[in-house]
BATORGU-551695 format. One record per atom (N, C-alpha, C): residue number from 1; residue in one letter; x negated, y, z negated. Coordinates in steps of 0.2 Angstrom, whole numbers, always signed. Each point is the difference from the previous one (the first is absolute). Layout:
# residues N
(pt NUM; a; (X; Y; Z))
...
***
This chain:
# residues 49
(pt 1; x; (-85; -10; -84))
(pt 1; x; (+2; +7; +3))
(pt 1; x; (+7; -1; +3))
(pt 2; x; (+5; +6; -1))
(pt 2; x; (+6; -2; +2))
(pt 2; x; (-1; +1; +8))
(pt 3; x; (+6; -3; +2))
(pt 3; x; (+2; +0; +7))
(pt 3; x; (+1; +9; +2))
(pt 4; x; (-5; +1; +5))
(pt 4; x; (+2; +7; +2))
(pt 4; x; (+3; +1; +7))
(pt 5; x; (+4; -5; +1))
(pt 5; x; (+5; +1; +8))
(pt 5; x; (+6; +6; +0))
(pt 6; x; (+0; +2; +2))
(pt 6; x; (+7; +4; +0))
(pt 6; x; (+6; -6; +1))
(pt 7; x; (+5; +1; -4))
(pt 7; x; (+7; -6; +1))
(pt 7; x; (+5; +3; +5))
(pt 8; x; (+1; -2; +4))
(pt 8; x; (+6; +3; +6))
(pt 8; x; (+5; -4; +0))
(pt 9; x; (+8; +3; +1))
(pt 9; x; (+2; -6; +0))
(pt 9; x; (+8; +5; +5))
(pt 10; x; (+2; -5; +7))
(pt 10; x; (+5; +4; +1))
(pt 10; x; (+5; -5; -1))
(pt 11; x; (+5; +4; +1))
(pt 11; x; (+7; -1; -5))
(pt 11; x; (+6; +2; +6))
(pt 12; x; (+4; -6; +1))
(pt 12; x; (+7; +2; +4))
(pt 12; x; (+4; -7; -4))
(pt 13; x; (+5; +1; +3))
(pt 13; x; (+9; -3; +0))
(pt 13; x; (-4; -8; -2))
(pt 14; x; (+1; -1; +4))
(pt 14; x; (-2; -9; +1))
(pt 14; x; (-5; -5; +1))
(pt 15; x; (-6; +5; +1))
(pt 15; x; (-8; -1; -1))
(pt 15; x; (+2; -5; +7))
(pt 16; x; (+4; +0; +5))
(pt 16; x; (+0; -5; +6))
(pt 16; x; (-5; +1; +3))
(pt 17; x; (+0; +8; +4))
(pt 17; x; (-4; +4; +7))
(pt 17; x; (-3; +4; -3))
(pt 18; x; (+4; +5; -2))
(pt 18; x; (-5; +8; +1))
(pt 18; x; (-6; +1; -6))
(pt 19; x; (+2; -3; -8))
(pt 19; x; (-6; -3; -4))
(pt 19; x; (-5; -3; +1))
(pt 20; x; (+2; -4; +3))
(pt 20; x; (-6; -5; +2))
(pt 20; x; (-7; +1; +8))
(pt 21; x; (+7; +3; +4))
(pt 21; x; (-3; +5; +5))
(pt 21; x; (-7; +5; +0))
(pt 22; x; (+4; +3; -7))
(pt 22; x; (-4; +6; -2))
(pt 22; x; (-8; -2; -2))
(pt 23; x; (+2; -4; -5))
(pt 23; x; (-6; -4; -4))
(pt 23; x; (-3; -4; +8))
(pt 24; x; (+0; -3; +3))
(pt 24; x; (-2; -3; +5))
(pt 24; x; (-4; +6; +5))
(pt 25; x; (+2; +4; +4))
(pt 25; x; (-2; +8; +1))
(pt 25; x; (-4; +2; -4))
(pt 26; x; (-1; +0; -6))
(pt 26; x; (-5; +5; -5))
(pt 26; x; (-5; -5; +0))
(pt 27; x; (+0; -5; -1))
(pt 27; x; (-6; -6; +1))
(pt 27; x; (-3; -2; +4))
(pt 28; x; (+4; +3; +8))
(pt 28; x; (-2; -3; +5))
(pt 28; x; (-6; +7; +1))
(pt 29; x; (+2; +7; +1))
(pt 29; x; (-2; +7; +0))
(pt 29; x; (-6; +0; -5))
(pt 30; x; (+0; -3; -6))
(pt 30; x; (-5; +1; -5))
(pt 30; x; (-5; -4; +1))
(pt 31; x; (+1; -7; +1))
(pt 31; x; (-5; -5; +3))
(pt 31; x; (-5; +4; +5))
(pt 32; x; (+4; +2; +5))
(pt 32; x; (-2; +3; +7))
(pt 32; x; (-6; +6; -4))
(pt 33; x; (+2; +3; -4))
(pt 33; x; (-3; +8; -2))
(pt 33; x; (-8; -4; -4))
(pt 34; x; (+2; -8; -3))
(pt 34; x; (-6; +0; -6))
(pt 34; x; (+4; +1; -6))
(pt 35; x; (+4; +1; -4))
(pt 35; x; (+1; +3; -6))
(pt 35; x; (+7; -5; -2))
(pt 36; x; (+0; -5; +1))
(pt 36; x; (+5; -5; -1))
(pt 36; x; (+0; -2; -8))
(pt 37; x; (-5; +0; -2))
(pt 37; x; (-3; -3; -6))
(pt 37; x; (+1; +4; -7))
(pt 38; x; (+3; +8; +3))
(pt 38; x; (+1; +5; -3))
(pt 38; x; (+7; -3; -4))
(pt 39; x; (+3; -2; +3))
(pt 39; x; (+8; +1; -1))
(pt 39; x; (+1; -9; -4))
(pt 40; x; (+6; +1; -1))
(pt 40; x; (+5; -7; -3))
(pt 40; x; (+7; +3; +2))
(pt 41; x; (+2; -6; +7))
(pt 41; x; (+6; +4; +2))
(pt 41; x; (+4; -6; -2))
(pt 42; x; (+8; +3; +0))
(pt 42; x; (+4; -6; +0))
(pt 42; x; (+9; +3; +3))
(pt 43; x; (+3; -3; +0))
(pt 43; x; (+7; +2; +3))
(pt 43; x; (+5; -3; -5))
(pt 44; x; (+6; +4; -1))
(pt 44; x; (+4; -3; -3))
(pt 44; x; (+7; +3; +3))
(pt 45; x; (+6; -3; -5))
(pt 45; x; (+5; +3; +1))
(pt 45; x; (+7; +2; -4))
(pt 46; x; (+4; +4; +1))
(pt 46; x; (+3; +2; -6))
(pt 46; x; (+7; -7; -1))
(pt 47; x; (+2; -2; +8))
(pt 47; x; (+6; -2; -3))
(pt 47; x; (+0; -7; -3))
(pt 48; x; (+4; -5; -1))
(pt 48; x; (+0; -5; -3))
(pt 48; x; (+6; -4; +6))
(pt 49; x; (-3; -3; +3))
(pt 49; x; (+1; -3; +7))
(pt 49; x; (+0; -8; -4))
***
């Protein structure tokens, strides 16, 4: 059976703080709810640092 996760993914500058922030919040928030299992989250970023 395929994977039925929703894929999330947040996206800034330099994936340093606010991507990874995000992703960290959303997993922290989702765990908390139950529905963590739903999701496949990951953080990235546009520049080349």
């Amino acid at each position: 059976m395929p994977d039925q996760r929703t894929r999330l993914l947040f996206v800034c500058l330099g994936n340093i703080c606010r991507s990874p922030l995000a992703e960290g919040i959303f997993l922290h928030l989702a765990r908390q709810r139950g529905f963590a299992d739903r999701f496949t989250v990951d953080s990235c970023g546009t520049g080349g640092w």
